[in-house]
Structures are given as C-alpha cells and as structure tokens.
Residue frames as a rotation matrix with the C-alpha (Angstrom) as fourth column:
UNK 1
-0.791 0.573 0.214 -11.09
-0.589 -0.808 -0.016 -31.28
0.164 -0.139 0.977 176.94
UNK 2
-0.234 0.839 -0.491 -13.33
-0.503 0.327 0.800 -34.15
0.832 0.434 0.345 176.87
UNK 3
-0.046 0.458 -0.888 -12.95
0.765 0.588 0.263 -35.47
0.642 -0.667 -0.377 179.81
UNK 4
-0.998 -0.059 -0.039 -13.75
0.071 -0.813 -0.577 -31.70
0.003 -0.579 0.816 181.68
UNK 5
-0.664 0.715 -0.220 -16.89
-0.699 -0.488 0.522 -32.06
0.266 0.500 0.824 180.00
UNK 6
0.374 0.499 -0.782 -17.80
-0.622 0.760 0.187 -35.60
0.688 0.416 0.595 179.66
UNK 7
0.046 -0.517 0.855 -17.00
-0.789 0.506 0.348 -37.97
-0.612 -0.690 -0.385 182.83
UNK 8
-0.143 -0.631 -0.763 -15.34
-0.947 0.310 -0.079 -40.87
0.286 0.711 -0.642 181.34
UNK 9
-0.981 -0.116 0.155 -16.44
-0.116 0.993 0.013 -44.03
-0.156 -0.005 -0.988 182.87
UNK 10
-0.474 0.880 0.008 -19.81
-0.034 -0.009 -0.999 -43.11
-0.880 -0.474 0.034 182.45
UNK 11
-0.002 -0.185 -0.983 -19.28
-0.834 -0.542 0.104 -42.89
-0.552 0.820 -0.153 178.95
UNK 12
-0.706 -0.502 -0.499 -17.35
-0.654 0.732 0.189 -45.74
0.271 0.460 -0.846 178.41
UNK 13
-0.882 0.330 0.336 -20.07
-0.056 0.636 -0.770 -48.08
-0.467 -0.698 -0.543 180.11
UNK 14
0.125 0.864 -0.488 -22.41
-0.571 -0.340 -0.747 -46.59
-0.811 0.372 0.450 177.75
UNK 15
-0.063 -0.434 -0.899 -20.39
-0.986 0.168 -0.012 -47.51
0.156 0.885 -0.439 174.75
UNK 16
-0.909 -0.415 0.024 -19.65
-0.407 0.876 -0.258 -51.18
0.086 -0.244 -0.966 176.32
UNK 17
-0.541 0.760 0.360 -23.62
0.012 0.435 -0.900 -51.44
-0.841 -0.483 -0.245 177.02
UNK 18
0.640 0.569 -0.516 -25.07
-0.314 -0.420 -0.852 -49.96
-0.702 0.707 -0.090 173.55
UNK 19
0.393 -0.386 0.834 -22.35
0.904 0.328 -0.274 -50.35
-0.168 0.862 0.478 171.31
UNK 20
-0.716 -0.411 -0.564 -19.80
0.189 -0.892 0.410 -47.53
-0.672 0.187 0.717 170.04
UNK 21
-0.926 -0.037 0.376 -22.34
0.348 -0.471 0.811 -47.16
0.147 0.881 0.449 166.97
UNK 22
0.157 0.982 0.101 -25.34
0.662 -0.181 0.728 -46.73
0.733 -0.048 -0.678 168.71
UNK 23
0.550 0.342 -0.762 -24.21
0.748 -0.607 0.268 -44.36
-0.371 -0.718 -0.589 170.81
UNK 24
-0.773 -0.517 0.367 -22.68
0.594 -0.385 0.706 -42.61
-0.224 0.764 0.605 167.67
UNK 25
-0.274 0.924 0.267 -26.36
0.593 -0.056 0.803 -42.65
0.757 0.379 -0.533 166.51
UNK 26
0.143 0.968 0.207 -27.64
0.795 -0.237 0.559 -40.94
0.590 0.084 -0.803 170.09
UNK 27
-0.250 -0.512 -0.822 -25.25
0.636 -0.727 0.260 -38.55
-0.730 -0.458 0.508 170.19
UNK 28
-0.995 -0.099 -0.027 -26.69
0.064 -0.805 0.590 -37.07
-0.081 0.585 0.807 167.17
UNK 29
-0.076 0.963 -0.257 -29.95
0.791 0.215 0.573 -37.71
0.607 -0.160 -0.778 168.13
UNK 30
0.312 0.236 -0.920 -29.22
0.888 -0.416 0.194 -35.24
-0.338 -0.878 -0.339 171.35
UNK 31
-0.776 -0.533 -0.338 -27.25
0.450 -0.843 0.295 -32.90
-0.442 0.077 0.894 169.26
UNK 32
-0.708 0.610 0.355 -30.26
0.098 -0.412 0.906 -32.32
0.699 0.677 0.232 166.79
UNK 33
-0.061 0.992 0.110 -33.02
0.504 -0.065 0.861 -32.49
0.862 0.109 -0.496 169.43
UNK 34
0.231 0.232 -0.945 -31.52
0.970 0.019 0.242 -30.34
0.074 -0.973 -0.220 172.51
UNK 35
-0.992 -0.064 -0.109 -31.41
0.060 -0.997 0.042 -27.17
-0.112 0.035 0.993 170.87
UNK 36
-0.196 0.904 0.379 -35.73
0.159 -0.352 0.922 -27.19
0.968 0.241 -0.074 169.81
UNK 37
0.043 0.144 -0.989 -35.32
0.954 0.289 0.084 -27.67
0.297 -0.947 -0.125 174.16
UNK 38
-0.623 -0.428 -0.655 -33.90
0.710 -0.661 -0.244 -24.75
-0.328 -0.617 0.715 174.64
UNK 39
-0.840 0.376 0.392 -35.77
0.237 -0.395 0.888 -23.02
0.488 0.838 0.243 172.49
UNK 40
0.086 0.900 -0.426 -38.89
0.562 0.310 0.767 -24.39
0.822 -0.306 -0.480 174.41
UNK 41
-0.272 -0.299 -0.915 -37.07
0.960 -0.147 -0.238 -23.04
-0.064 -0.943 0.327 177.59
UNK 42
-0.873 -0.353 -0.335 -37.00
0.433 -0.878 -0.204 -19.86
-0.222 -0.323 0.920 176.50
UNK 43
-0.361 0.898 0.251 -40.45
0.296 -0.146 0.944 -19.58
0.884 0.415 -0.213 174.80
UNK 44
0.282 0.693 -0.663 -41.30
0.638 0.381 0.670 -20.60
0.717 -0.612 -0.334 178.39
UNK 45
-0.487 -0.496 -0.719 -39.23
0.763 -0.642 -0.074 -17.99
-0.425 -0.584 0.691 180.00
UNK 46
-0.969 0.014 0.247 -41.25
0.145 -0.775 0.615 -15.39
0.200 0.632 0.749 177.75
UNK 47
-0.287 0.953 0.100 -44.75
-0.299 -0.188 0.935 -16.59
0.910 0.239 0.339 178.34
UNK 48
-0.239 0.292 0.926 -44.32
-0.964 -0.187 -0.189 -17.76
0.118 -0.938 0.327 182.05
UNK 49
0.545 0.467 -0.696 -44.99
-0.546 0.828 0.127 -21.41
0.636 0.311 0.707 181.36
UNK 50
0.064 -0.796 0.602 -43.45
-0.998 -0.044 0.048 -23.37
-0.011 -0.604 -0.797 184.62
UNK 51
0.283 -0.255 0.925 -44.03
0.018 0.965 0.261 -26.57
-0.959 -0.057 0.278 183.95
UNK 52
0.856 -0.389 -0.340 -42.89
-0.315 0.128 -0.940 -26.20
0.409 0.912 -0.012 179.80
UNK 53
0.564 -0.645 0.515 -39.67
-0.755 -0.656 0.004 -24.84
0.335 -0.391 -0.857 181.47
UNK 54
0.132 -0.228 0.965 -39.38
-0.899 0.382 0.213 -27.60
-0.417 -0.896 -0.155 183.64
UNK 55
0.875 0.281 0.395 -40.26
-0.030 0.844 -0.535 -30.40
-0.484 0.456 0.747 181.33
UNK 56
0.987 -0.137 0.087 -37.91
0.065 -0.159 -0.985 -29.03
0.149 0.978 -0.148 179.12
UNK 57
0.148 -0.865 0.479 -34.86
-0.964 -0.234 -0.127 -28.61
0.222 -0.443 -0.869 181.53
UNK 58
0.614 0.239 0.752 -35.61
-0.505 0.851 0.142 -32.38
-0.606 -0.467 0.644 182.58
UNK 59
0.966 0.102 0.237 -35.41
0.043 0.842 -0.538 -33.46
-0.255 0.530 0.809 179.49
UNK 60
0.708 -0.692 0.144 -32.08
-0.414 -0.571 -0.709 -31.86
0.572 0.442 -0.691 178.86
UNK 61
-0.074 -0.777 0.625 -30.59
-0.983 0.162 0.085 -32.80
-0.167 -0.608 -0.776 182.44
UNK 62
0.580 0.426 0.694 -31.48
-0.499 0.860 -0.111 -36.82
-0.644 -0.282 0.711 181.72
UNK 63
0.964 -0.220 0.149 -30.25
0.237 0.458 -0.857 -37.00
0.121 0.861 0.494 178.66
UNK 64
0.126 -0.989 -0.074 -26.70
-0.426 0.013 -0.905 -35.61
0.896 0.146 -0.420 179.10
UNK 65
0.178 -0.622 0.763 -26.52
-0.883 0.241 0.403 -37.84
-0.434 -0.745 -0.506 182.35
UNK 66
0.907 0.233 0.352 -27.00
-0.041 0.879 -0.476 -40.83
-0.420 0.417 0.806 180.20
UNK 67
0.695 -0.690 0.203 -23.80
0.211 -0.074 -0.975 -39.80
0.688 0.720 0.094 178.21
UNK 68
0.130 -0.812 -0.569 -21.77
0.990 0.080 0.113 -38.89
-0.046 -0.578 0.815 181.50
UNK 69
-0.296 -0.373 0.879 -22.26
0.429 -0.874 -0.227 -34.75
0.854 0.310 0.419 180.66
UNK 70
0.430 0.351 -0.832 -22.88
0.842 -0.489 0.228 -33.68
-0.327 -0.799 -0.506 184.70
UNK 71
-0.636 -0.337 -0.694 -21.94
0.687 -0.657 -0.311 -30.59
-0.351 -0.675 0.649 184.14
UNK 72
-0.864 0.495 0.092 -24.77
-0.290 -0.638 0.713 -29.93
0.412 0.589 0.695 181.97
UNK 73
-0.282 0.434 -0.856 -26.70
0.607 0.771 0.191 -31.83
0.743 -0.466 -0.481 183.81
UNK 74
-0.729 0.037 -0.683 -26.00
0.576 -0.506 -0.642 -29.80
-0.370 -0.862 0.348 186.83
UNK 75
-0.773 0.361 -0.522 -26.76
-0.437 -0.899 0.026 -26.16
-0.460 0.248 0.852 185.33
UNK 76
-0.376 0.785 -0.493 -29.89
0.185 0.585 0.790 -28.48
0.908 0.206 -0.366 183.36
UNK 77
-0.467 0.091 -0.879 -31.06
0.832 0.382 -0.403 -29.17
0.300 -0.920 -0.254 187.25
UNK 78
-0.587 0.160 -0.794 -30.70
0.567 -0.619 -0.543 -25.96
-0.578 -0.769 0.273 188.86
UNK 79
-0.666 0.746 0.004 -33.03
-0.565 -0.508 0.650 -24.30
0.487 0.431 0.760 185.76
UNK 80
-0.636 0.467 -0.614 -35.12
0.146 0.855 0.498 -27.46
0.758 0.227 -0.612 186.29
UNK 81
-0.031 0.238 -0.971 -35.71
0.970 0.240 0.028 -27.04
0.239 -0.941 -0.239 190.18
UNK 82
-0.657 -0.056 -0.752 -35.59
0.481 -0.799 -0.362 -22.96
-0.580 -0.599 0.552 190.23
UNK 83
0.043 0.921 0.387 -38.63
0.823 0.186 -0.536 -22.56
-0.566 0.342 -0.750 188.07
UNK 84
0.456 -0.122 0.881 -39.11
0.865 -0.171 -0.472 -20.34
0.208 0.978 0.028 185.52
UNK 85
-0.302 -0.809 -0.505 -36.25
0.904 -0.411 0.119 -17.40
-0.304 -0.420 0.855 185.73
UNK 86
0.410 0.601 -0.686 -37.02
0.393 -0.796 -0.461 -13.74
-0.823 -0.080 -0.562 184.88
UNK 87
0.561 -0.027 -0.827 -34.86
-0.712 -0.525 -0.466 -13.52
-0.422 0.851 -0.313 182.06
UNK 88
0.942 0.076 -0.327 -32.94
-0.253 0.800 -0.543 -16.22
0.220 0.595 0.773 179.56
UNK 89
0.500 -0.805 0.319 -29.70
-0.860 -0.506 0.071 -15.85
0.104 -0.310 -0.945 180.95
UNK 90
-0.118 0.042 0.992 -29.51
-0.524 0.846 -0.098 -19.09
-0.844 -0.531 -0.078 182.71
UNK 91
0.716 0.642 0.276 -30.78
-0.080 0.468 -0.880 -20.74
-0.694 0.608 0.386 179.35
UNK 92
0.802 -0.581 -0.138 -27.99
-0.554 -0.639 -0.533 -18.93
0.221 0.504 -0.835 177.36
UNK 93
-0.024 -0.869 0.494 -25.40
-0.965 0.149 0.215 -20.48
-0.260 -0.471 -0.843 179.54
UNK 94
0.390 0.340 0.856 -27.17
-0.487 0.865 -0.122 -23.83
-0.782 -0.369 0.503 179.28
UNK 95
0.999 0.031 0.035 -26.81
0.024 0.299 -0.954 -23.84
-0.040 0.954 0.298 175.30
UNK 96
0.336 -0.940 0.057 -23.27
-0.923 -0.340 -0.180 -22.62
0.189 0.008 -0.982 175.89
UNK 97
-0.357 -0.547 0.757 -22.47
-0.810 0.585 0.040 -25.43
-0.464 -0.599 -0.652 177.89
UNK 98
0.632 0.206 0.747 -24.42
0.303 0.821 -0.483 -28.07
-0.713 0.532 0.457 175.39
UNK 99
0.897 -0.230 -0.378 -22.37
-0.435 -0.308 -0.846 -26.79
0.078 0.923 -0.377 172.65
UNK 100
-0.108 -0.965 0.239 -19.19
-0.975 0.056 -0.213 -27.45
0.192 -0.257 -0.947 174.33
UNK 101
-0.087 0.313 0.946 -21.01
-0.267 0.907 -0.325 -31.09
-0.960 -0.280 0.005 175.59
UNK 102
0.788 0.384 0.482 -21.81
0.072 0.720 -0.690 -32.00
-0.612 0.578 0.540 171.96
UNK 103
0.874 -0.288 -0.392 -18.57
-0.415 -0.021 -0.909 -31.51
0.254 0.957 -0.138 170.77
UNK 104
-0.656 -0.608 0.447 -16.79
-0.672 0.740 0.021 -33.75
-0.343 -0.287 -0.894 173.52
UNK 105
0.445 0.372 0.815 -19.44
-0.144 0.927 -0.345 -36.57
-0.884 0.036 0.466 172.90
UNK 106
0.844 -0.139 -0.517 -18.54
-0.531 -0.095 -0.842 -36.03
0.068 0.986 -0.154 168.97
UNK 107
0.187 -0.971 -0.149 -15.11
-0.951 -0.140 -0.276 -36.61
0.248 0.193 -0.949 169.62
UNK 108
-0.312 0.073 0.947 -15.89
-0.828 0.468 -0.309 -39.30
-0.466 -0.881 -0.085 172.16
UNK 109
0.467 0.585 0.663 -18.39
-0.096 0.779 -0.619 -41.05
-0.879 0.226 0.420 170.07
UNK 110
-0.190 -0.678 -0.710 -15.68
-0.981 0.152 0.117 -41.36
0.028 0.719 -0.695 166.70
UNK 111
0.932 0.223 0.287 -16.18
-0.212 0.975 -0.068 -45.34
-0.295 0.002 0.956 165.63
C-alpha cells in the first residue's frame, strides 16, 4: 500500500539525504501539524478567506511532495489553484487522503 501512496524513490532520497531518523522526526512533525491545515481550510471555506485557503493548501501540497506523497499533493494543488470551494467536500477528501499518506510514511519511516 505504501508505495500507491508514497512514490518510492522520492522517499528513499529523502531518507539517504536527512537520515532515516530525521525523517522519522518530520514525519511526525507533518502528521501533528497537517490536520490544524485543514482545519484552517475549512474555517476558510466558511468565512470566504481565499488566500487562508490557499496558503493553507500550499502548505499541505509542499510538504507531502517533500516525502514523495503526489497524490496528496495533487488533490492539495487543485484546492490550492481552484480557490476557495463552496462547500468542504474537497477538504474532506484531502484529510482522507492525508490519513491514508501518514500511515504509509509511518510505515515507511520505521528506523
């Protein structure tokens, strides 16, 4: 499952550039700080805020390319670039799809 999720050489290159324990360390760094994102997202989906929205989808799609997670990335992106949506849907899916991303990195990032 991890490598549906998580593109493997992008991964490994991390590990080989950082170290397996530091990128132990910022996988749980992303796991603890890319749900308060969403969160933001959706505030910003409530109060109209397009650039929160945006900031917040950035920050989401950067970080999981760093780890090799394009498909969150992607669906990150297309919130990112289709400005703020009319209802959280799109957000919903996003967390879906981090959930499933932070428990291939988990696995991934094992020392």
């Amino acid at each position: 499952m991890s490598h549906a999720v998580i593109d493997p050489h992008t991964f490994d290159e991390l590990q080989a550039n950082a170290g397996a324990d530091f990128v132990a360390e910022l996988v749980d760094t992303f796991a603890e700080e890319a749900p308060p994102l969403l969160d933001e997202m959706r505030n910003a989906v409530a109060s109209g805020a397009a650039e929160r929205f945006r900031r917040a989808a950035h920050s989401i799609k950067s970080n999981s390319s760093t780890f090799g997670a394009m498909r969150l990335a992607a669906r990150a992106r297309e919130l990112e670039l289709g400005g703020v949506p009319a209802d959280a849907t799109g957000v919903d899916a996003l967390a879906h799809e981090l959930e499933a991303t932070v428990a291939a990195l988990r696995a991934l990032a094992r020392p």
